[in-house]
N, CA, C and O atoms as CSV, one atom per row, in Angstrom:
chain,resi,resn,atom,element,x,y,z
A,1,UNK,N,N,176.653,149.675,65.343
A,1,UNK,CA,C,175.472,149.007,65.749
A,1,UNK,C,C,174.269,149.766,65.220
A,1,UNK,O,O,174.222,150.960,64.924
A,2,UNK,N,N,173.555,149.095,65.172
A,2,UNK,CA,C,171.803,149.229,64.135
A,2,UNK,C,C,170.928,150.060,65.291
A,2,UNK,O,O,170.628,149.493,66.342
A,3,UNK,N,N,170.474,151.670,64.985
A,3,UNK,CA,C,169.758,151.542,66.059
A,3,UNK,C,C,168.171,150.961,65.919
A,3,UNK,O,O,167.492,151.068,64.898
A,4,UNK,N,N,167.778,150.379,67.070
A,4,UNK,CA,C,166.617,149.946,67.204
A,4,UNK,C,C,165.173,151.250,66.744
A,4,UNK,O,O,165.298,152.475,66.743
A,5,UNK,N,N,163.865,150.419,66.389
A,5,UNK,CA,C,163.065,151.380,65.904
A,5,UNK,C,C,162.264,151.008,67.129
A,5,UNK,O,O,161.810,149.865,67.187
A,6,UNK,N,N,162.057,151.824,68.071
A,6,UNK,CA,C,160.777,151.405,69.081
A,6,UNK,C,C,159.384,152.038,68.721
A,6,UNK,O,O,159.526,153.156,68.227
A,7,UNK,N,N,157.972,151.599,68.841
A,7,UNK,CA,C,157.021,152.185,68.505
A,7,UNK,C,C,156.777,152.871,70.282
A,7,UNK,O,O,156.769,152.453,71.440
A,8,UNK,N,N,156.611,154.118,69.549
A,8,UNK,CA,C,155.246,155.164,70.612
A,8,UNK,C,C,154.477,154.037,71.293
A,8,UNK,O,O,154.362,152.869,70.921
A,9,UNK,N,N,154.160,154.418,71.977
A,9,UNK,CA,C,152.737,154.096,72.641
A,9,UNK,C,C,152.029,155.131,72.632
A,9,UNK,O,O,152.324,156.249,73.053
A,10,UNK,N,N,150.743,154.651,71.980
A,10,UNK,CA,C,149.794,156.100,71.355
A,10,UNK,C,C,149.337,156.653,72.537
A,10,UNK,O,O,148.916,155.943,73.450
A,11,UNK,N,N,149.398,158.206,72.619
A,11,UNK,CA,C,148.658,159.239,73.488
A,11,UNK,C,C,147.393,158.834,74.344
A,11,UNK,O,O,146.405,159.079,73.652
A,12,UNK,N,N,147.006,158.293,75.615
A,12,UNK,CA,C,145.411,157.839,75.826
A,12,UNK,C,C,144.828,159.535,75.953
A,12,UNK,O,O,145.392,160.528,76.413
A,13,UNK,N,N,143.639,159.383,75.414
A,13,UNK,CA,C,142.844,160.372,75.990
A,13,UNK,C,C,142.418,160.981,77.154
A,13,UNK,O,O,141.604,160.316,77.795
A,14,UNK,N,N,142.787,162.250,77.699
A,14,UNK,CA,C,142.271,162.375,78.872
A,14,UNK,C,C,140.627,161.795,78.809
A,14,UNK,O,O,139.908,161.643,77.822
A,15,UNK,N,N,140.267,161.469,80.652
A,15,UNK,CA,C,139.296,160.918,80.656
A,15,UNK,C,C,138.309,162.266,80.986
A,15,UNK,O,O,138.554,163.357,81.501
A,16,UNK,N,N,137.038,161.635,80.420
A,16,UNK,CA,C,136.072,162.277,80.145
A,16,UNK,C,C,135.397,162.898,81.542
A,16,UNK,O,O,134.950,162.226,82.472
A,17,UNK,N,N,135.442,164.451,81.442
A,17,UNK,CA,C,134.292,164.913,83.024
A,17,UNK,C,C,134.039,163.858,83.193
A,17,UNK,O,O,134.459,162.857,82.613
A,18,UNK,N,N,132.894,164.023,84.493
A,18,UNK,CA,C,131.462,163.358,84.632
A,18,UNK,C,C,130.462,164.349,84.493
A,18,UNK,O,O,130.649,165.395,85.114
A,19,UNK,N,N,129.543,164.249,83.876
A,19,UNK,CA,C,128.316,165.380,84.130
A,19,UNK,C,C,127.592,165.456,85.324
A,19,UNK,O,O,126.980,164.602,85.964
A,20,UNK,N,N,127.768,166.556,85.481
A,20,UNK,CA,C,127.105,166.664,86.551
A,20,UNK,C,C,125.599,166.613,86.425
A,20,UNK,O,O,124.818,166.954,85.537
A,21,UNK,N,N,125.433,165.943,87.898
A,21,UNK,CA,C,124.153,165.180,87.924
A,21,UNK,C,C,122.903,166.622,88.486
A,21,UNK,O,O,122.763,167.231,89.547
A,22,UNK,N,N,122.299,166.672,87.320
A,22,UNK,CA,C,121.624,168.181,88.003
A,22,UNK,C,C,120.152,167.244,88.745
A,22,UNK,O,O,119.539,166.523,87.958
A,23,UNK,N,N,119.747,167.293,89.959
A,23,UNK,CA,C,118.547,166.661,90.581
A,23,UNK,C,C,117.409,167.485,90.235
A,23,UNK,O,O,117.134,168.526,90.832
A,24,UNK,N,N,116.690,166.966,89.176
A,24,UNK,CA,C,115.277,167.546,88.974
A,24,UNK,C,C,114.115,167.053,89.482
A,24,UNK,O,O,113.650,165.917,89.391
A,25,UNK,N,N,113.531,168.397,90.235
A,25,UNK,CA,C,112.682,167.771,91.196
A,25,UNK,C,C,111.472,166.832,90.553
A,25,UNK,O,O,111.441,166.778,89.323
A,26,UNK,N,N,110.769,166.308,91.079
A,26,UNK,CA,C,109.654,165.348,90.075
A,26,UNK,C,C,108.642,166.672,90.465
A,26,UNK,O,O,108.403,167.298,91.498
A,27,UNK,N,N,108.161,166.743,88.962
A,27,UNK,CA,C,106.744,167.197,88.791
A,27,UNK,C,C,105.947,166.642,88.274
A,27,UNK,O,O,106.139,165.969,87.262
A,28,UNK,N,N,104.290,166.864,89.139
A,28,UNK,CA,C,103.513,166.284,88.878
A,28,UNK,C,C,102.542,167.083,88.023
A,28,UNK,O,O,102.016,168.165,88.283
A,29,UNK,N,N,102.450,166.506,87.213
A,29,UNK,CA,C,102.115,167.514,85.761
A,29,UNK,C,C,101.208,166.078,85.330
A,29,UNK,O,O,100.984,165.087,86.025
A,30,UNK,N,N,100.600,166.511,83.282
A,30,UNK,CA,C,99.539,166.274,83.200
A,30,UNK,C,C,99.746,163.974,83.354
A,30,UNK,O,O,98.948,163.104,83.703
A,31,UNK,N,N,100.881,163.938,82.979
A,31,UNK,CA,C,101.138,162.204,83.119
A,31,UNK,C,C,100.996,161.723,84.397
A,31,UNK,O,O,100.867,160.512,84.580
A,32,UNK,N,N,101.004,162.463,85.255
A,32,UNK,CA,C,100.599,162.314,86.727
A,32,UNK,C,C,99.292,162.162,86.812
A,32,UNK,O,O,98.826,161.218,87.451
A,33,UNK,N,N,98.804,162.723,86.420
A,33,UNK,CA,C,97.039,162.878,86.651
A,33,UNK,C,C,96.968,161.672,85.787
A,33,UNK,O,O,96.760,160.625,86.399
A,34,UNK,N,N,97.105,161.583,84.404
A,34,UNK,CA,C,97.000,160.153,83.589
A,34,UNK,C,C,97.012,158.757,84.443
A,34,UNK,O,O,96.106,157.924,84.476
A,35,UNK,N,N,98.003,158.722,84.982
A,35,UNK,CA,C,98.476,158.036,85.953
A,35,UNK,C,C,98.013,157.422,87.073
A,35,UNK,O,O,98.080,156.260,87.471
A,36,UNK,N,N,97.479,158.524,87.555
A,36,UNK,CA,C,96.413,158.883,88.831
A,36,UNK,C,C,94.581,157.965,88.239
A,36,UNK,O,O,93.842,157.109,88.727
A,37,UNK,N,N,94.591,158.712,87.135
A,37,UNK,CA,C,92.917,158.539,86.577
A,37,UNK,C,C,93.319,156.620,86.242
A,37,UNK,O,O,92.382,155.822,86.273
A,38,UNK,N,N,94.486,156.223,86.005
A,38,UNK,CA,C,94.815,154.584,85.321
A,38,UNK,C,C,94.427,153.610,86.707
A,38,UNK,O,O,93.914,152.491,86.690
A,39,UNK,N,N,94.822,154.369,87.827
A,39,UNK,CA,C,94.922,153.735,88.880
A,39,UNK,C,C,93.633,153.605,89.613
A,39,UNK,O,O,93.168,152.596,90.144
A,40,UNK,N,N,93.103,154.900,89.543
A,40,UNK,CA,C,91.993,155.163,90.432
A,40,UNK,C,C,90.563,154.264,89.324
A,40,UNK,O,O,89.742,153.683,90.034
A,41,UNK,N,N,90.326,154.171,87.974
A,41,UNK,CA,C,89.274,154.038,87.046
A,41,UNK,C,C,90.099,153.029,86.597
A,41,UNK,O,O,89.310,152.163,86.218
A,42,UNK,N,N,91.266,152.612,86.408
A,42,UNK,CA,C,91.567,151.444,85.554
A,42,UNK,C,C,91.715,151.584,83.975
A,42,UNK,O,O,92.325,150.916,83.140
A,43,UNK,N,N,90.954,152.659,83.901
A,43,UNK,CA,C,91.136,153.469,82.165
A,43,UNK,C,C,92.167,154.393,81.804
A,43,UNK,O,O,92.369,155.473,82.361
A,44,UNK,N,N,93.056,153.730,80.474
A,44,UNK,CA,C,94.074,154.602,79.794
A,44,UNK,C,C,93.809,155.765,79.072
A,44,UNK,O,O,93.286,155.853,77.961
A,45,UNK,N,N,94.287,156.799,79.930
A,45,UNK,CA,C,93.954,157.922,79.360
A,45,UNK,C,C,95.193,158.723,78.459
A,45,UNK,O,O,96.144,159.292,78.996
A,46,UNK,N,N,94.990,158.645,77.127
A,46,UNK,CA,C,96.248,159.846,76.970
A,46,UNK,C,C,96.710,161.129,77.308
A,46,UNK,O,O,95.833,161.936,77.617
A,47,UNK,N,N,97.634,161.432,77.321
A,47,UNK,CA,C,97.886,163.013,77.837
A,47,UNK,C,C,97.673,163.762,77.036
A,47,UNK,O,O,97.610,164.924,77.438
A,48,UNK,N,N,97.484,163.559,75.725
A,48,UNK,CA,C,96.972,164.514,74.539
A,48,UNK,C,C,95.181,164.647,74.956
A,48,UNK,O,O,94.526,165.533,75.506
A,49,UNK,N,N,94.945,163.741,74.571
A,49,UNK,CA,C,93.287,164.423,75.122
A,49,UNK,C,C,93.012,164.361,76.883
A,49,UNK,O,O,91.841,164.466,77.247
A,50,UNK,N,N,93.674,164.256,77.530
A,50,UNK,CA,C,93.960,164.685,79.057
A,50,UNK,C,C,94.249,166.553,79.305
A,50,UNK,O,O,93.875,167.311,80.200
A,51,UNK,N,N,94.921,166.736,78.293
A,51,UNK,CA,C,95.161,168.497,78.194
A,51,UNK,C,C,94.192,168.743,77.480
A,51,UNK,O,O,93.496,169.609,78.010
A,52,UNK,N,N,93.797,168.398,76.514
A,52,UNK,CA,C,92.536,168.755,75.579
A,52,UNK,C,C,91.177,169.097,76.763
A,52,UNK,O,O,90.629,170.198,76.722
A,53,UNK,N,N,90.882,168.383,77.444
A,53,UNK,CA,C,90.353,168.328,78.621
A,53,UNK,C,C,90.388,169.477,79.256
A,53,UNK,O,O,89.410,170.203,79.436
A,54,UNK,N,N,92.124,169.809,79.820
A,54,UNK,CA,C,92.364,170.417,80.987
A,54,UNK,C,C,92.098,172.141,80.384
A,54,UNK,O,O,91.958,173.091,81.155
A,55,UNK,N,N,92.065,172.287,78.405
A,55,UNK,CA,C,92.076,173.221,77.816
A,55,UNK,C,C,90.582,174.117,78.203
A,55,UNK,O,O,90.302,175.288,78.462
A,56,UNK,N,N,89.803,172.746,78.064
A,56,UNK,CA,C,88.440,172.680,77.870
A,56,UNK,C,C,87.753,173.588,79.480
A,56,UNK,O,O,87.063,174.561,79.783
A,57,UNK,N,N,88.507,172.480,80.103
A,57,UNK,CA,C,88.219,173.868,81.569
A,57,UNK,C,C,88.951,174.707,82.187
A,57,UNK,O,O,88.560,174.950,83.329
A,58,UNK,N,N,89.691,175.136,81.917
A,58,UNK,CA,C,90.589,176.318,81.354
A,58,UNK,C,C,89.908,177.203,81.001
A,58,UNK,O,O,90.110,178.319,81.480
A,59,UNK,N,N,88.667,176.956,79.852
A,59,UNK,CA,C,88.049,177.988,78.924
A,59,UNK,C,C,86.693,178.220,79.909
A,59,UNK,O,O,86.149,179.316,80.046
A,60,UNK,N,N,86.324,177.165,80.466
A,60,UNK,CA,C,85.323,177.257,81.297
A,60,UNK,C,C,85.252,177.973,82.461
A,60,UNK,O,O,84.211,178.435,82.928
A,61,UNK,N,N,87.015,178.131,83.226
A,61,UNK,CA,C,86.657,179.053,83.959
A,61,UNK,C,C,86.845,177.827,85.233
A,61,UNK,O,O,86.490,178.404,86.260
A,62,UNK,N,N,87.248,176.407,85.579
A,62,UNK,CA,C,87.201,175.756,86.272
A,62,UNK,C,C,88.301,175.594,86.903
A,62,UNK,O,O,88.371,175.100,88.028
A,63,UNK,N,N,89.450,176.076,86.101
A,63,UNK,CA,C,90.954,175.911,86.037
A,63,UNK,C,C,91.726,177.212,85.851
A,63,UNK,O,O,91.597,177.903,84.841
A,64,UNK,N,N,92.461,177.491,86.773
A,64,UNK,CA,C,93.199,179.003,86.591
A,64,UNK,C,C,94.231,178.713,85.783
A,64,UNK,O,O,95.129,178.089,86.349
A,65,UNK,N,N,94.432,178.997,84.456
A,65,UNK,CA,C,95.128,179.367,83.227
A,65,UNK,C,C,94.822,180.137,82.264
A,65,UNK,O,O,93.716,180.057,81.728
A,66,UNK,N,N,95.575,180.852,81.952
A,66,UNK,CA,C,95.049,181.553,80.629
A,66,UNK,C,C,95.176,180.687,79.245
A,66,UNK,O,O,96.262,180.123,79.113
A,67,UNK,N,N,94.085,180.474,78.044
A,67,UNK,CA,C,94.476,180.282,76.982
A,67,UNK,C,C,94.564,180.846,75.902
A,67,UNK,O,O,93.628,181.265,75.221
A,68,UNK,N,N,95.982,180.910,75.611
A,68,UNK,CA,C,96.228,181.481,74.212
A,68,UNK,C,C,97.217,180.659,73.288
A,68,UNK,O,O,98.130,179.879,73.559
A,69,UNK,N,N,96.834,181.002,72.414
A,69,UNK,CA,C,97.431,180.299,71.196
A,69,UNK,C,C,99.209,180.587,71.445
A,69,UNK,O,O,99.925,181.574,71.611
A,70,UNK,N,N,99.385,179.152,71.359
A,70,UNK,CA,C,101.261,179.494,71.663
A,70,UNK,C,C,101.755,179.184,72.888
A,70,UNK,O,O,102.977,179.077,72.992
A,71,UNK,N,N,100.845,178.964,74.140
A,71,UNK,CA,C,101.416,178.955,74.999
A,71,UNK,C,C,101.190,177.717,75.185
A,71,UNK,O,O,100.133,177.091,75.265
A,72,UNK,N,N,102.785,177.254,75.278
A,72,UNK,CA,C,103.379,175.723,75.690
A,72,UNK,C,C,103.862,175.647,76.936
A,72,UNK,O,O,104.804,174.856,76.989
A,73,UNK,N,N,103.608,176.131,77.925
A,73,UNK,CA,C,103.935,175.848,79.373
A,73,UNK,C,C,103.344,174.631,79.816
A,73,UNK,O,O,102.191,174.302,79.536
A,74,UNK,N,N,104.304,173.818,80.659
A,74,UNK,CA,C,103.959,172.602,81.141
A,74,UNK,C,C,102.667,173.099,82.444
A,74,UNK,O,O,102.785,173.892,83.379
A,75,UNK,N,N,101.608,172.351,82.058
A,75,UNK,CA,C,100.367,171.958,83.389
A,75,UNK,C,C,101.080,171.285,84.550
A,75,UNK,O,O,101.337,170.093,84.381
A,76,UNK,N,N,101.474,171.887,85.791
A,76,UNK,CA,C,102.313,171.579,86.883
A,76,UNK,C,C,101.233,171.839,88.187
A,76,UNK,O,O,100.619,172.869,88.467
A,77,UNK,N,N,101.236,170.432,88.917
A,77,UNK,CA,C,100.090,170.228,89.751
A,77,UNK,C,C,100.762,170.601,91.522
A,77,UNK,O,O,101.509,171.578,91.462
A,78,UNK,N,N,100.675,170.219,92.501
A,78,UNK,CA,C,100.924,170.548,93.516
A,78,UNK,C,C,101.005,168.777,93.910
A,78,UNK,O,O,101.768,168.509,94.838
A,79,UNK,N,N,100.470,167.920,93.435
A,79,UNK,CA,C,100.207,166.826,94.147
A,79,UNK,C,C,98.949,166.175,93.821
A,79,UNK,O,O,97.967,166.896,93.642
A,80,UNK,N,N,98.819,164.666,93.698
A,80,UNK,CA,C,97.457,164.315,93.381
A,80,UNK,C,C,96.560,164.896,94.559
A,80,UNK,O,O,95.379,164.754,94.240
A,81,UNK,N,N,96.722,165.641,96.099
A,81,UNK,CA,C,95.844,166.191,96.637
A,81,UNK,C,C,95.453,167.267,96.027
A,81,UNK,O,O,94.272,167.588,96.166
A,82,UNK,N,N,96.366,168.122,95.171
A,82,UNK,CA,C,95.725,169.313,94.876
A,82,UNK,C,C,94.580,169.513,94.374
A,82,UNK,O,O,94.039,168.605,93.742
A,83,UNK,N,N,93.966,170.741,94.546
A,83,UNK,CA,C,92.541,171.044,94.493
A,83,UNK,C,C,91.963,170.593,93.156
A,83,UNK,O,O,91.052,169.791,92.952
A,84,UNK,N,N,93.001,171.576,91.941
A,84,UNK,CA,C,92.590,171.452,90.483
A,84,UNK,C,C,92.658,170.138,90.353
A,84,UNK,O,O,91.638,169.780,89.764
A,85,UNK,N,N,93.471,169.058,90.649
A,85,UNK,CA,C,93.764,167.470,89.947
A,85,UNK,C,C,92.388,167.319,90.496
A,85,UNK,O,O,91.542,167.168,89.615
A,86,UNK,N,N,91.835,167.320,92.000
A,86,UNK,CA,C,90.389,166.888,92.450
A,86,UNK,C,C,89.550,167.588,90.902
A,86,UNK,O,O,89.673,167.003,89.826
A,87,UNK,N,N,89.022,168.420,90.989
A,87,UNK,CA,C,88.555,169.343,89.548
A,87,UNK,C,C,88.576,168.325,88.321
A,87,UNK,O,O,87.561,167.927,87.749
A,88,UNK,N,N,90.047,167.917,87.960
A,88,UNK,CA,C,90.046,167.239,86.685
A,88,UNK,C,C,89.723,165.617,87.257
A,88,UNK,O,O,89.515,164.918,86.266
A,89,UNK,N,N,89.683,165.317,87.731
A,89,UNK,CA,C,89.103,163.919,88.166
A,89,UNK,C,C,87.469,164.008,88.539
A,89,UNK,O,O,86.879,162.934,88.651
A,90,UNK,N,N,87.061,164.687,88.646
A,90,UNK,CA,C,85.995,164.924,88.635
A,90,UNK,C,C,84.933,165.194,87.391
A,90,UNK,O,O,83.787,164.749,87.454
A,91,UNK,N,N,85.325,165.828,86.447
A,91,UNK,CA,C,85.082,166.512,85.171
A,91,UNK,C,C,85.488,165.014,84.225
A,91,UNK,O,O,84.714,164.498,83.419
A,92,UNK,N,N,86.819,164.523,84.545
A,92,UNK,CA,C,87.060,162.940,84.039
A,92,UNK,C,C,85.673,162.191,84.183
A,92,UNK,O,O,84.965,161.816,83.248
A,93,UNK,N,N,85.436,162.054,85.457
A,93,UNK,CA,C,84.777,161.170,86.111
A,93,UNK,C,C,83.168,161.278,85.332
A,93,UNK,O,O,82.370,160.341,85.287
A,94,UNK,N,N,82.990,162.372,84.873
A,94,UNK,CA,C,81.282,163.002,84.569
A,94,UNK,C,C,81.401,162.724,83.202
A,94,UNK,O,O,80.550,163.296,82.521
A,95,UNK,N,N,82.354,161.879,82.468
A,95,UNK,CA,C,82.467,161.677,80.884
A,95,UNK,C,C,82.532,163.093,80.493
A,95,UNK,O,O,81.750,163.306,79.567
A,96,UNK,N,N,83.398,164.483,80.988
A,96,UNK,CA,C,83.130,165.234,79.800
A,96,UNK,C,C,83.954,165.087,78.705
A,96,UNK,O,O,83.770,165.597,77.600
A,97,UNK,N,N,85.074,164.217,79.115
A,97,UNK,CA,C,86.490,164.446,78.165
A,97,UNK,C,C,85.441,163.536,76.989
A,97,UNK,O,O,85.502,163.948,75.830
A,98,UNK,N,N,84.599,162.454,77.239
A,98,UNK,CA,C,84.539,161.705,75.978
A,98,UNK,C,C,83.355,162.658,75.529
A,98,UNK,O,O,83.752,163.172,74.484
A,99,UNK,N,N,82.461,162.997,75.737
A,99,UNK,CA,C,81.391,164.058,75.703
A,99,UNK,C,C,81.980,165.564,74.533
A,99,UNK,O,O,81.420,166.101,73.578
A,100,UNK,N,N,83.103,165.775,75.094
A,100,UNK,CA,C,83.693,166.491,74.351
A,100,UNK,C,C,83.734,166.224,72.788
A,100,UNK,O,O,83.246,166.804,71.818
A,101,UNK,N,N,84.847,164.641,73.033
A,101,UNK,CA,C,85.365,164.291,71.607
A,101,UNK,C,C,83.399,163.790,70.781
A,101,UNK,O,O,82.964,164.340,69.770
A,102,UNK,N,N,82.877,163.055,71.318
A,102,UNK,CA,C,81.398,162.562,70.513
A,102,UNK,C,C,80.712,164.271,70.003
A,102,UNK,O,O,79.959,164.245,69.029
A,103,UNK,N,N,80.985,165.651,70.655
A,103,UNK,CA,C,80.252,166.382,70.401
A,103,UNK,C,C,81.309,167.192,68.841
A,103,UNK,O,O,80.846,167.806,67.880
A,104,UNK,N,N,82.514,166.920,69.092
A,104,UNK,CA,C,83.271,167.447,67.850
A,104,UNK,C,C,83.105,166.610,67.013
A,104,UNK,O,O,82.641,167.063,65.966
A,105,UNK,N,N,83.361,165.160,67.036
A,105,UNK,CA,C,83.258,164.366,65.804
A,105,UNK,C,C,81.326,164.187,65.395
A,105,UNK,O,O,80.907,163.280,64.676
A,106,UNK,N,N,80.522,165.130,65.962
A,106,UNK,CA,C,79.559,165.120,65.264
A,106,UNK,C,C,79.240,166.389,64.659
A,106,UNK,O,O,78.384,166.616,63.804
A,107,UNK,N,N,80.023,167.168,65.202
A,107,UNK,CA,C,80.269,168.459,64.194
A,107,UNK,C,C,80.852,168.047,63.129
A,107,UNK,O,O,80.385,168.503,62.086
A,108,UNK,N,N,81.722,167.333,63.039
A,108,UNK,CA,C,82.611,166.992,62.077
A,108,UNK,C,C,81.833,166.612,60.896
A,108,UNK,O,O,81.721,167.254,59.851
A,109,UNK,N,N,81.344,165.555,61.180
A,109,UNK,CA,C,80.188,164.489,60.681
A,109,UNK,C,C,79.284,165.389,59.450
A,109,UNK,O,O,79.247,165.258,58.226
A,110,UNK,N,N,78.361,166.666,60.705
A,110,UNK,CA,C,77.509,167.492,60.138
A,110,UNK,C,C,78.591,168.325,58.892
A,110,UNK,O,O,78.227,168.298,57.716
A,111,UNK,N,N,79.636,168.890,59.199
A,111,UNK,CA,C,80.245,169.658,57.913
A,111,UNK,C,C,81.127,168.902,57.025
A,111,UNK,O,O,82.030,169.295,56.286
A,112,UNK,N,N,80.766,167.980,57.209
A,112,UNK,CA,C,81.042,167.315,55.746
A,112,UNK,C,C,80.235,166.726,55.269
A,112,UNK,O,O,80.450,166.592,54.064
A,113,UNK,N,N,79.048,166.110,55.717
A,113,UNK,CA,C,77.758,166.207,54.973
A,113,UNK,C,C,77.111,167.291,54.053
A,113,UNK,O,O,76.591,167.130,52.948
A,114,UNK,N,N,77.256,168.333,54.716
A,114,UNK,CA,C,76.871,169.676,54.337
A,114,UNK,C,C,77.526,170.182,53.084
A,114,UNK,O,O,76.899,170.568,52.098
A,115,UNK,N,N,79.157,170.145,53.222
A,115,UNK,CA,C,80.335,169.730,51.912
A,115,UNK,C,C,79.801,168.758,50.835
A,115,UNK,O,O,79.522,169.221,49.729
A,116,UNK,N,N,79.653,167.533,51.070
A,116,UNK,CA,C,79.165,167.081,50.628
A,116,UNK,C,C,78.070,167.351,49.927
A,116,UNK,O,O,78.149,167.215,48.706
A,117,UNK,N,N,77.137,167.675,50.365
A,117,UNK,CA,C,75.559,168.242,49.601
A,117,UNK,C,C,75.562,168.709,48.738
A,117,UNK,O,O,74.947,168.380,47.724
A,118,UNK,N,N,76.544,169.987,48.954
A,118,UNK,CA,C,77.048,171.440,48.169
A,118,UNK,C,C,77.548,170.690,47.425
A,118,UNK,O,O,76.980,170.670,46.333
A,119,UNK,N,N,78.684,169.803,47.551
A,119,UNK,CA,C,79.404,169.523,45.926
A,119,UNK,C,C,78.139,169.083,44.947
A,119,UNK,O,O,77.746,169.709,43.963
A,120,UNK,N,N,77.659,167.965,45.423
A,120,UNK,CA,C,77.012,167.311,45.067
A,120,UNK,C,C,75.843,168.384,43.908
A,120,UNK,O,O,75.771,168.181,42.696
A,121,UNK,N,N,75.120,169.375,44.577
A,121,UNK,CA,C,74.292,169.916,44.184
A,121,UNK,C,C,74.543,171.050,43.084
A,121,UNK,O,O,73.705,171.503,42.304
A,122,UNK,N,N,76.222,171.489,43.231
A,122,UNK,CA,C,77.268,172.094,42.017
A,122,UNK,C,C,77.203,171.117,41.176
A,122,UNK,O,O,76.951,171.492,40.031
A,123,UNK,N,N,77.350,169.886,41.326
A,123,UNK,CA,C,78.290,168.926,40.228
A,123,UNK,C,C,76.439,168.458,39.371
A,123,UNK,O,O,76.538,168.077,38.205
A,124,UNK,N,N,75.342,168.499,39.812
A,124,UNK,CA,C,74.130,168.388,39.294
A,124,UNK,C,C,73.657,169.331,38.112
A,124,UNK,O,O,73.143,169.138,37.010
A,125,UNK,N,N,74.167,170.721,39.026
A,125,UNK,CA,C,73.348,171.832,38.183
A,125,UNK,C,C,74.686,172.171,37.221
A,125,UNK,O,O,74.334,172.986,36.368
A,126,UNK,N,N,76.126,171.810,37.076
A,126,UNK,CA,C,76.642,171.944,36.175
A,126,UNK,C,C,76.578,170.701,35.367
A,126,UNK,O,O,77.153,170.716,34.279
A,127,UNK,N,N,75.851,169.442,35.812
A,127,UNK,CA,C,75.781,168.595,34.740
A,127,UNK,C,C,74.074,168.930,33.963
A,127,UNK,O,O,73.811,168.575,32.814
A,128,UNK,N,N,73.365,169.454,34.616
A,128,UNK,CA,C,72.346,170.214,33.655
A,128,UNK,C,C,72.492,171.313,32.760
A,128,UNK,O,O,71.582,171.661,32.008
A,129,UNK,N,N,73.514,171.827,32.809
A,129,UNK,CA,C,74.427,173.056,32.285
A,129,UNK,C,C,74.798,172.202,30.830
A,129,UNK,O,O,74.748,172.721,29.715
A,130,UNK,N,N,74.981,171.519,30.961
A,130,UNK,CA,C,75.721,170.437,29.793
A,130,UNK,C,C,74.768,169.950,28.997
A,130,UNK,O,O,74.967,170.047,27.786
A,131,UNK,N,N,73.629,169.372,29.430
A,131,UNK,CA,C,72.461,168.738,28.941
A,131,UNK,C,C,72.039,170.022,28.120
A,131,UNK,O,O,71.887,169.868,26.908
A,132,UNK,N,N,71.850,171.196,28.634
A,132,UNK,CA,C,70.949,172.375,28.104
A,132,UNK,C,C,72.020,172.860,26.699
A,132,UNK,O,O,71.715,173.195,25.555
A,133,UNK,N,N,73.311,172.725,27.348
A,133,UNK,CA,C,73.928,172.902,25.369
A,133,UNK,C,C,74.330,172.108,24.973
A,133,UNK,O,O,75.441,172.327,24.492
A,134,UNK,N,N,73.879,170.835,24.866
A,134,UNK,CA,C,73.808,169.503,24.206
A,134,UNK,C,C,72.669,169.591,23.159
A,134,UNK,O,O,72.723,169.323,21.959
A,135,UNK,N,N,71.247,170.194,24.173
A,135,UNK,CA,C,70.288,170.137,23.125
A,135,UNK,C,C,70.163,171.127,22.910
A,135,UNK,O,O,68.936,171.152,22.806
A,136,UNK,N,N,70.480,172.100,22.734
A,136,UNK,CA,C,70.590,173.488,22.150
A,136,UNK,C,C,71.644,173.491,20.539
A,136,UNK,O,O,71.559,174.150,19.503
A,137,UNK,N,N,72.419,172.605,20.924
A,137,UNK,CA,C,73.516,172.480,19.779
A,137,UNK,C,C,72.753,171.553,18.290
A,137,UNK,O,O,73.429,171.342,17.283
């Protein structure tokens, strides 16, 4: 008699852990305040110029942080009661964040005008440079 060929039944994979579920507490950090300022003013604020902001009084002395170049630590609040979020809603509230950006982009403005001038006033006196041994030649 013929013996029969039976197929395997392929190996299943053990099943996969579960990961464990690590509970991270919610912090209220700078999207909180964003959040906070959307609700309270109705205006979208980004969190990029929301820290730009929070940098700004930081440097002022309004906000206990140190700034130095490099340091990426998350801005971690206590609660929209906390004192500093009152601080940055306040400082929000007085237009400095836009006050800020209108006073850089008119710096901006001024040094490249100024760039400008300078090229301008190189690219003159070397095109008189040219004229003078044109007719000299």
């Amino acid at each position: 008699m013929a013996a029969a060929k039976g197929k395997t039944a392929a190996a299943k994979p053990a099943p996969a852990p579960e990961p464990e579920v690590v509970e991270e507490e919610e912090v209220f950090g700078v999207a909180g305040v964003a959040d906070l300022i959307k609700v309270r003013t109705g205006k979208t604020v980004k969190t990029r110029d929301l820290r730009i902001l929070l940098r700004k009084l930081a440097r002022d002395g309004r906000l206990d942080r140190e700034i130095v170049a490099g340091n990426r630590a998350r801005w971690e609040f206590d609660g929209p009661d906390d004192p500093r979020v009152a601080t940055i809603l306040e400082a929000y509230d007085n237009g400095e964040l836009e006050a800020d950006k209108k006073e850089k982009l008119d710096a901006l403005k001024a040094r490249k005008a100024a760039q400008k001038a300078a090229d301008k006033a190189a690219a003159d006196k070397a095109a008189e440079a040219d004229e003078e041994e044109l007719e000299e030649a």
